[in-house]
Backbone bond lengths (Angstrom), bond angles and torsions (degrees), N, CA, C in turn:
res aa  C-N    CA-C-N  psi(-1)  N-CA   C-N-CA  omega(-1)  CA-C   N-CA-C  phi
1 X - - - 1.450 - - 1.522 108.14 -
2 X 1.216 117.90 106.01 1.341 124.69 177.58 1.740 132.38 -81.88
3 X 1.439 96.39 -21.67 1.521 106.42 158.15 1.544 116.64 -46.51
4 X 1.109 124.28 172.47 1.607 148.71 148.38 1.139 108.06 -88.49
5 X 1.051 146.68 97.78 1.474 135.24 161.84 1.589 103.40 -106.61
6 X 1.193 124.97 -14.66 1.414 110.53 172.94 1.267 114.51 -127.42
7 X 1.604 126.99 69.14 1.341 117.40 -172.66 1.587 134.40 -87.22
8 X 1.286 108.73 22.21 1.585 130.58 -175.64 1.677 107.29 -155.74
9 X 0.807 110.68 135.73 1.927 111.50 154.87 1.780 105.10 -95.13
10 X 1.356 116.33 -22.70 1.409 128.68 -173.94 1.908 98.91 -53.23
11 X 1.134 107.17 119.71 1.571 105.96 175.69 1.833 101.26 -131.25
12 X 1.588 97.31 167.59 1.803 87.04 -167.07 1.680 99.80 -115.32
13 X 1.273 114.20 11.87 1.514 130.43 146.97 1.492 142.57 -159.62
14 X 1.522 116.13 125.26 1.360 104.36 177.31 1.562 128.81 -9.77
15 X 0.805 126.42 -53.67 1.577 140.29 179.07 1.777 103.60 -49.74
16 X 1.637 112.11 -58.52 1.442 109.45 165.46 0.985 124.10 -58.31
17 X 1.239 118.87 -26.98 2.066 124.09 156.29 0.981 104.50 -71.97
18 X 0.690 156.93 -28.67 1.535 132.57 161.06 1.043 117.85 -47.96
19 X 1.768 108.11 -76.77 1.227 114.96 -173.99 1.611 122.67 -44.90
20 X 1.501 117.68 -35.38 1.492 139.83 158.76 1.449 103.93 -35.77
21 X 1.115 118.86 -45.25 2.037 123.18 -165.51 1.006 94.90 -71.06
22 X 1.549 116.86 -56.81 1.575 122.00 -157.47 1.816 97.50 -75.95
23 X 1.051 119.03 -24.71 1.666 111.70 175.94 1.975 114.71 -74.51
24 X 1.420 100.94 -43.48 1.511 103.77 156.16 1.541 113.34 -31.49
25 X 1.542 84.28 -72.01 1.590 91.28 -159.90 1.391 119.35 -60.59
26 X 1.410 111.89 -20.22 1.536 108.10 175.50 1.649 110.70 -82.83
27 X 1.546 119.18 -3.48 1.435 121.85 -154.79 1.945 91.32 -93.52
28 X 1.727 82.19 -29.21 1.694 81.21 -162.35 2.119 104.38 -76.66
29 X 1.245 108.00 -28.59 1.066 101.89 156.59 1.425 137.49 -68.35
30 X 1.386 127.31 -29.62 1.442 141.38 119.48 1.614 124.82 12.07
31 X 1.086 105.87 -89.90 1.360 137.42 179.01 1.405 122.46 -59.44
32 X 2.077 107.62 -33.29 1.034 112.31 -163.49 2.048 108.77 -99.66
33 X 1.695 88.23 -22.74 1.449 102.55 154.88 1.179 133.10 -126.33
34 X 1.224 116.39 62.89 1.567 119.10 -168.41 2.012 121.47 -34.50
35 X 1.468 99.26 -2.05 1.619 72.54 -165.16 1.672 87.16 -116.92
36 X 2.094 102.08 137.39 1.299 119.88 -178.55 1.626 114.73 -51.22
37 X 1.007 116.06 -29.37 1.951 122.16 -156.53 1.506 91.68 -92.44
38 X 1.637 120.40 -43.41 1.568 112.53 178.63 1.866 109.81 -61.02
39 X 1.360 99.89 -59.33 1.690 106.76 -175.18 1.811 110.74 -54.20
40 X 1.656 114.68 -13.59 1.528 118.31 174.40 1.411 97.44 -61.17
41 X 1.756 97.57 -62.01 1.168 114.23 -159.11 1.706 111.83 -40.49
42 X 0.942 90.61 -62.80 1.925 121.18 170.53 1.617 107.17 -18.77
43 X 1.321 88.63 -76.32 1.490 104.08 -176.03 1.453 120.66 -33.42
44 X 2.030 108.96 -46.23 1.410 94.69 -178.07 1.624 122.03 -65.51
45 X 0.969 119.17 -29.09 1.591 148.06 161.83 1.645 82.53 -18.14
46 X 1.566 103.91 -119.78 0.912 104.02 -179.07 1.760 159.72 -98.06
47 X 1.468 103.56 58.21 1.325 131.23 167.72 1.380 94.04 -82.53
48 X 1.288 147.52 -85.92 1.176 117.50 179.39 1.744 141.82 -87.69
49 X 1.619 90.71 57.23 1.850 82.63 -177.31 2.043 81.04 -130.08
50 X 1.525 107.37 115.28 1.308 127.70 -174.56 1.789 91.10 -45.62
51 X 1.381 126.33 -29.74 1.468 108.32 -132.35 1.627 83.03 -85.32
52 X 1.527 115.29 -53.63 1.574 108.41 -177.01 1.086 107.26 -69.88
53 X 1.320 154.34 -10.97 1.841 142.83 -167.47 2.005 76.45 -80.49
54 X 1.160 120.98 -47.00 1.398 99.12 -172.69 1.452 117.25 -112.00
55 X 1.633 105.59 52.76 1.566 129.32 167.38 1.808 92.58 -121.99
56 X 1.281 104.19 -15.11 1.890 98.00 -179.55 1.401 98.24 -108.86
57 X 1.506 124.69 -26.29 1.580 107.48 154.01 1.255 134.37 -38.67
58 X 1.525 102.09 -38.02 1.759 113.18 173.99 1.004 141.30 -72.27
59 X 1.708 90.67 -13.72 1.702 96.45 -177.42 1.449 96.94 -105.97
60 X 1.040 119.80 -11.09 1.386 116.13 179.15 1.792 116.00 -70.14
61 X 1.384 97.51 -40.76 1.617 126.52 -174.67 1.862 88.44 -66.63
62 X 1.386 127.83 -68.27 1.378 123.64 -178.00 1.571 111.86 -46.87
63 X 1.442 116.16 -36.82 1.424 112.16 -178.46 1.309 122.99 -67.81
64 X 1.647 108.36 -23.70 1.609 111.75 168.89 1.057 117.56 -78.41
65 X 1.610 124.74 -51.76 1.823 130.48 -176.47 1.309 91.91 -52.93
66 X 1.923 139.69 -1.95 1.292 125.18 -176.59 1.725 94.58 -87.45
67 X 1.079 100.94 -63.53 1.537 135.52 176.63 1.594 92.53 -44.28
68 X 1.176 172.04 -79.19 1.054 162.83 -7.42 1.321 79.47 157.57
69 X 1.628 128.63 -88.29 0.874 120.17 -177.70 1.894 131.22 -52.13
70 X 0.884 90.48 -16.13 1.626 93.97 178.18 1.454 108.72 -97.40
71 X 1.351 129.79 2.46 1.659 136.03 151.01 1.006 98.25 -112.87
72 X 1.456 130.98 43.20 1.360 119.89 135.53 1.897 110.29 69.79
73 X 1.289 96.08 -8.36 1.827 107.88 -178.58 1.202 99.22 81.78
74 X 1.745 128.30 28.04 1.482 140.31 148.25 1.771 94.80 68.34
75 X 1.602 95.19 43.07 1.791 110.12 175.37 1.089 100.83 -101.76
76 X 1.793 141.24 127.81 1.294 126.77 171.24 1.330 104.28 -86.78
């Protein structure tokens, strides 16, 4: 992938870290299955099985304490 799509972790509020985690986290699934019709497929899987919706909570949560840490916890 030759684009930039992520050229800062630096965000100018928690809230954009967030949203930043949750864009990671969807990028890394992205990337890791490039094809749209498999990741459909995927999806019905697990949208309703509680255990992975909160195995992608976690990675989402790790992508911010990343993010988090790299704004400093948005402390000047």
């Amino acid at each position: 992938m030759s684009d930039s799509w992520l050229p800062s972790l630096v965000t100018a509020t928690p809230q954009e870290g967030f949203d930043l985690a949750v864009r990671l986290s969807r990028m890394g699934v992205k990337l890791t299955q490039p094809s749209d019709q498999v990741r459909d497929k995927l999806r019905a899987a697990y949208e309703q099985d509680s255990a992975q919706l909160i195995a992608i909570s976690q990675v989402i949560a790790i992508h911010f304490q990343t993010i988090a840490a790299a704004n400093n916890h948005w402390r000047s």
